[in-house]
N, C-alpha and C positions, 0 to 999 in steps of 0.2 A: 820579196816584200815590195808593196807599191810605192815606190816615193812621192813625197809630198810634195802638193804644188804648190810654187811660189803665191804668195798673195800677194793681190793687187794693191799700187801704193796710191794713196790719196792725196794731194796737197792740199793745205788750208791757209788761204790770205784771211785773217779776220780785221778790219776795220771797223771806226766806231768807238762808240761805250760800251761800261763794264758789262752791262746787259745783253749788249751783241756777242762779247766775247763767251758769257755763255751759254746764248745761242750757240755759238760753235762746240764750245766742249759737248754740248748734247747732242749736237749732230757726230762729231766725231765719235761718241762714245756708244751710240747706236751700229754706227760703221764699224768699231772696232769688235764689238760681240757679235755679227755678222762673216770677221774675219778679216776684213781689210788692215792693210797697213798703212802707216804714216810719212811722211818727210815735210821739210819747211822748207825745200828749194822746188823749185819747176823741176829739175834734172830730176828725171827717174819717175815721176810721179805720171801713171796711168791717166790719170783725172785732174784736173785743179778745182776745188770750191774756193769762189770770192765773195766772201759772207758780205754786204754794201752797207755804208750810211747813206742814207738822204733827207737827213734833218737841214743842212743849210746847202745853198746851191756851192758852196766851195769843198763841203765834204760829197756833192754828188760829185764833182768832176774832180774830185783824187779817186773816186771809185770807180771811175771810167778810166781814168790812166790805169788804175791796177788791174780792171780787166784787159785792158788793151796789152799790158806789161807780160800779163798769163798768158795771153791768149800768144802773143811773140813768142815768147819762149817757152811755150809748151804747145798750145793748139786747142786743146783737150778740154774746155772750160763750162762749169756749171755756175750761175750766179744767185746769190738769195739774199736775205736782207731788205732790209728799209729800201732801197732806190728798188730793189724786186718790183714792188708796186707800179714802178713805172716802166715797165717791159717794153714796151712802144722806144722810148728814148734811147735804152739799151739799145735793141736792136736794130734802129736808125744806123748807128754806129756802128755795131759790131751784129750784123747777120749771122754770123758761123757757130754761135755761141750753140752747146749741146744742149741748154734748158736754164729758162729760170724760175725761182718763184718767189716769193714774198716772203715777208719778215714771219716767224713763229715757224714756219710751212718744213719742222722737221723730216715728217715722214714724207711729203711728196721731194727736198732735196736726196732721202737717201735711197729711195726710189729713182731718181733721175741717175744718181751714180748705179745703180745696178746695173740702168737700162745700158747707160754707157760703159759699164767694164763690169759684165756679170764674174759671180762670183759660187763657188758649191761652200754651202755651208758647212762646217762638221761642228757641232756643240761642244766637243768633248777636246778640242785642240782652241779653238778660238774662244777664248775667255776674255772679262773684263773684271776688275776691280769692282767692289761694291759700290763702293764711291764715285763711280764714271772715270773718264779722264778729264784731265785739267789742261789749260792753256797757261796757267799761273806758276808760280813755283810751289813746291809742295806746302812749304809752310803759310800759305795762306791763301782764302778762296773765296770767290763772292760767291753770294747766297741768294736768289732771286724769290721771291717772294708773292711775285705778281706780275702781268701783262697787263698791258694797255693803260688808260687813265680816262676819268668821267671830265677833269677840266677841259677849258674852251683857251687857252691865253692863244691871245689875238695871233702872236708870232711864232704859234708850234702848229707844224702838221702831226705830231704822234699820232694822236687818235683814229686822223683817218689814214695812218700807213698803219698802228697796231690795234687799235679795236680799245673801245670802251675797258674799264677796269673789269680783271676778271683773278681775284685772287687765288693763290693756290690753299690747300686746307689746311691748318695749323698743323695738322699731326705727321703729314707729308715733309712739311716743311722741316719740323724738328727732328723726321726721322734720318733727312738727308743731313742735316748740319752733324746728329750724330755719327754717322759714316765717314764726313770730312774729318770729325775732331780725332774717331779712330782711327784713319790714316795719317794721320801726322798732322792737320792744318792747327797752324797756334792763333791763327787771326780770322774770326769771320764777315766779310763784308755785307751788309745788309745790303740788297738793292731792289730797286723797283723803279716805273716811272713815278709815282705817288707813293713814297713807304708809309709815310702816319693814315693812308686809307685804307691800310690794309681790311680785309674783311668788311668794308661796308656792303659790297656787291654781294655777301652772303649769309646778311644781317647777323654776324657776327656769330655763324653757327659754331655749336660746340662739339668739338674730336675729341677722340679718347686719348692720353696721353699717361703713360706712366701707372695706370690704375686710377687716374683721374678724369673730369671732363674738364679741357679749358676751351675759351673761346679764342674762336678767329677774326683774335683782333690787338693793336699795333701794339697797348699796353703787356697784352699778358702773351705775346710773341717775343717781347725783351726781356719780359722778365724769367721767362721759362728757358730762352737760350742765352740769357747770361748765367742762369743756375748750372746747365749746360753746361757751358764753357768753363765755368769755375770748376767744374767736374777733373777738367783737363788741362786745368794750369794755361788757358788760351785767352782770346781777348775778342767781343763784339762791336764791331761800328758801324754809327749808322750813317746812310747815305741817303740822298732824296726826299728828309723829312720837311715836308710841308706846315708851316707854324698855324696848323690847327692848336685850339684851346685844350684840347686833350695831350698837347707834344709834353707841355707842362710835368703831366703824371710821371713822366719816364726821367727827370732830371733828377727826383731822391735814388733811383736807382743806379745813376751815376756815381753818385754822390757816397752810395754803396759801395761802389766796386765792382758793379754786377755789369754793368756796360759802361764801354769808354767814356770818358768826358768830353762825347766829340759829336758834335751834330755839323752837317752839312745840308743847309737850307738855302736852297735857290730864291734869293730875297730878290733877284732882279731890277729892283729899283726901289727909292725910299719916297720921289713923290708922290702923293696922292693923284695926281693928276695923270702922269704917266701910267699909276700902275689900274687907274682906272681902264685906261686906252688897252692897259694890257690885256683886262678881264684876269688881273690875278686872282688865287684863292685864296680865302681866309683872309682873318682882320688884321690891316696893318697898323691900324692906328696905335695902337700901344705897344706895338712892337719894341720898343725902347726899354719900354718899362717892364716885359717879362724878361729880355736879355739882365734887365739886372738883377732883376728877380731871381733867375737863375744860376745865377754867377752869386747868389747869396747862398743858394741851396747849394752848389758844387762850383767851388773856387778854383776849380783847376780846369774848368768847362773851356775847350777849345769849340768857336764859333769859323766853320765854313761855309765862303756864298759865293756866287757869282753874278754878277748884275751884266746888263745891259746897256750902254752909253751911245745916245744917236739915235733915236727908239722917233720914230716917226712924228712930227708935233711936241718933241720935248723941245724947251728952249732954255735958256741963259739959267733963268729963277729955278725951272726943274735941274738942272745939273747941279747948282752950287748947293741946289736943298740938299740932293745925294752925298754932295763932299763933306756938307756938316752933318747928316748923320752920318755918315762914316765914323769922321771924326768922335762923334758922340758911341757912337756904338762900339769902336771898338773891334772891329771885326779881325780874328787872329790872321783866317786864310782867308784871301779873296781875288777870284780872277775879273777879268771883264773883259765881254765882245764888244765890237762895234757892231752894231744893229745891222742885219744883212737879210734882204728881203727873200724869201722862201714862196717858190712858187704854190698858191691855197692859201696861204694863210692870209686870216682877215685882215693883219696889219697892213698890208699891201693898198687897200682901198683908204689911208688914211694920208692926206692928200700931202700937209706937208712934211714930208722928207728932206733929212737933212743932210747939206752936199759931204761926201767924203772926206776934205781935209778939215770942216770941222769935227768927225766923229772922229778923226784921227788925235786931232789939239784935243777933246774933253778926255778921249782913252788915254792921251800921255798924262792929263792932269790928275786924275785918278790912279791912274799907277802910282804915280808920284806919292799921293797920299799912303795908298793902301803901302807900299814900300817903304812908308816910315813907318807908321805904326806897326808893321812886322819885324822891321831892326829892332824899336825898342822892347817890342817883348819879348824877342829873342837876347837880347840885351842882358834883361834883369833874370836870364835865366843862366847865365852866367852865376857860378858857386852853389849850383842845387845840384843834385842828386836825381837822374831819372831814369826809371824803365826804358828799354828799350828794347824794340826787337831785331834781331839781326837779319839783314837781305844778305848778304853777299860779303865772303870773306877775301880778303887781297892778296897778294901775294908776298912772302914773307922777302923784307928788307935783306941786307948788305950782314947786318947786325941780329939778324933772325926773330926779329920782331915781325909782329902780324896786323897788320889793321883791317878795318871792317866797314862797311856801309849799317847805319840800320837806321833804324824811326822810330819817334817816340810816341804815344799815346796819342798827342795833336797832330801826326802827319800820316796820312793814309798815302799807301804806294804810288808813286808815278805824278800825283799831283799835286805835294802838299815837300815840307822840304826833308833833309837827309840828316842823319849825327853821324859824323866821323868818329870812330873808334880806330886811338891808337893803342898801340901794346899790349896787343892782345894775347893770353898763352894757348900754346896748342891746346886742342880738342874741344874750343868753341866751333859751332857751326850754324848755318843759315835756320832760324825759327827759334833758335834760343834768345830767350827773354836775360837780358841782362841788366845793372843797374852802371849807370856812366856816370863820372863826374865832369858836370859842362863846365868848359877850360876860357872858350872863347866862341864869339859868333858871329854872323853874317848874314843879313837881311833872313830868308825864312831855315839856315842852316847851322848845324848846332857841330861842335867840337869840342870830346872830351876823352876822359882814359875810364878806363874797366877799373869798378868799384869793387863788386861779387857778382854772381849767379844768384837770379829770383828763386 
């Protein structure tokens, strides 16, 4: 009998956003029905892929260190991703590299890995899950929805590393999220560069679904995979939505049950002045006023953003107007950069720029805020009762008690804060929805004990 040959191992550095990351699980998961294998160290790995960012000139050169890192301790290295685009810069630096290409460029990376460790296929031994593979942990998975974006803001290169918006077709999209939910995922992350544009590149054409026709478009995308997901006892959140006048429609569906209470809107700045220079989209003028709007229609509506402080020509009046609407707004989760020039982008030719240790003083003064307003609503959530899903179980105490990581409805993985679950009993595990009672808190982190099972 012929023995089988070992297959060839892959490694995969992904950096970046959720949206890079899967970029990679789709590369991987073409590799893997192919027959390749996996690992996540250099050691043993035939190949390295270094999936790159190059949204800001500080995530290009951590992408260069991790090629540089690959390339040390392995040799073997294919590069793709966002800084792909800039092949020339790459290979300034690192000549040796086996191939790179650009951000989306699935089939030309797993073409490059054949070229460099070919591979005999057999169908009937190399399988993959229906579902692809994940980079995430099982119980929850982002959900990509779309490439590219039609905005212009002065301070993003997207467009011209990923192309204009080009969404994918609604019935595509639901058929994947149902695959996830049937493999185990309890959480699914909406993303995109632009999620509330879904379907306008496709005039909101209509797929077949279910024995129905729905359109490909942002309203009847949430509402068909929160139906979905309520199918499954799971939960949908959305990322990336843009406060177009139609985001409106999707908050009684919160309000439902049918999708989280969670919107994360890249509000980037509250002056008018600034967010002219920015060329943001959509109206920000009343922004105030559907925030409470909304928070009339679903009270439990957790608000994420992330603004911009040091933004070229902003000065004194445009910062403090941000801190009082902050103040005014409310905002649950909120990070902030300091403005950091990106080689293309229009903000570049806006003459004045503001020196470093001031974007450093406005970034502290803004934390400052945004860090109180997240104590006190972590605060008053102190003696409620909440949903939670579980990440990561601990390791049982002295006294055989069990505690837990997980998050609740307002906190999306990795960027948003954590609930401590103590005393916990055997045979809870990671993706189980549980109810906590919050004990105690801490700027965006919640502490409490196991109430029941959802």
């Amino acid at each position: 009998m012929k023995q089988a040959q070992k297959a060839p191992v892959v490694g995969m550095v992904s950096l970046g956003c959720p949206k890079a990351l899967v970029d990679s699980e789709r590369i991987l998961t073409k590799l893997r029905s192919d027959g390749y294998d996996f690992t996540n160290s250099y050691e043993g790995a035939d190949v390295v892929i270094v999936n790159t960012c190059g949204f800001l000139d500080s995530a290009k050169e951590e992408s260069l260190n991790a090629i540089g890192e690959a390339l040390d301790a392995n040799g073997r290295v294919i590069v793709t991703g966002c800084m792909g685009a800039e092949a020339e810069t790459i290979t300034e630096r690192y000549p040796k590299l086996l191939a790179i290409t650009g951000p989306q460029q699935y089939e030309q990376v797993v073409e490059a890995v054949k070229q460099a460790q070919p591979i005999a296929h057999d169908p009937f031994v190399h399988l993959v899950p229906e579902e692809g593979l994940k980079l995430t942990p099982k119980h929850y998975s982002y959900l990509k929805i779309s490439e590219g974006c039609n905005n212009r803001c002065s301070f993003c290169i997207i467009p011209a590393l990923r192309g204009d918006l080009v969404s994918r077709p609604i019935h595509r999209v639901l058929h994947e999220a149902e695959q996830l939910l049937k493999a185990g995922t309890k959480e699914i992350l909406v993303i995109s560069q632009d999620t509330s544009a879904y379907g306008v590149d496709l005039k909101y054409a209509e797929s077949p679904w279910r024995g129905e026709r729905i359109k490909t478009k942002f309203y009847d995308l949430c509402k068909a995979l929160g139906t979905l997901a309520k199918e499954y006892g799971a939960w949908v959140r959305l990322h990336y939505v843009y406060p177009y006048p139609h985001v409106d429609d999707v908050i009684p569906l919160m309000a439902e049950g049918l999708i989280l209470p969670y919107l994360d809107i890249p509000f980037q700045h509250a002056s008018p002045v600034v967010l002219k220079a920015m060329k943001r989209p959509a109206a920000q003028e009343k922004t105030l006023e559907r925030i409470k709007k909304w928070r009339e229609i679903c009270p439990d509506l957790v608000l994420r953003s992330t603004f911009i402080v040091g933004f070229p020509g902003e000065t004194e009046e445009d910062f403090n107007f941000l801190l009082n609407w902050l103040d005014e707004a409310q905002i649950d989760r909120a990070g902030a950069f300091k403005y950091e020039a990106v080689d293309g982008a229009k903000a570049n030719e806006i003459a004045e720029h503001i020196p470093e240790d001031e974007k450093q003083e406005r970034w502290e003064r803004f934390m400052a805020v945004q860090t109180e307003i997240a104590a006190a609503k972590s605060e008053k959530k102190i003696g409620q009762v909440l949903e939670v899903i579980i990440d990561e179980i601990g390791e049982p105490s002295e006294d055989g008690s069990i505690g837990a990581d997980g998050r609740s409805k307002g906190d999306a993985p990795e960027i948003d804060g954590t609930v401590f679950i103590r005393d916990l009993p055997a045979g809870i595990k990671p993706g189980d929805i549980v109810k906590v009672l919050i004990e105690d808190a801490e700027d965006y982190d919640l502490f409490g004990v196991l109430q029941k099972t959802v």
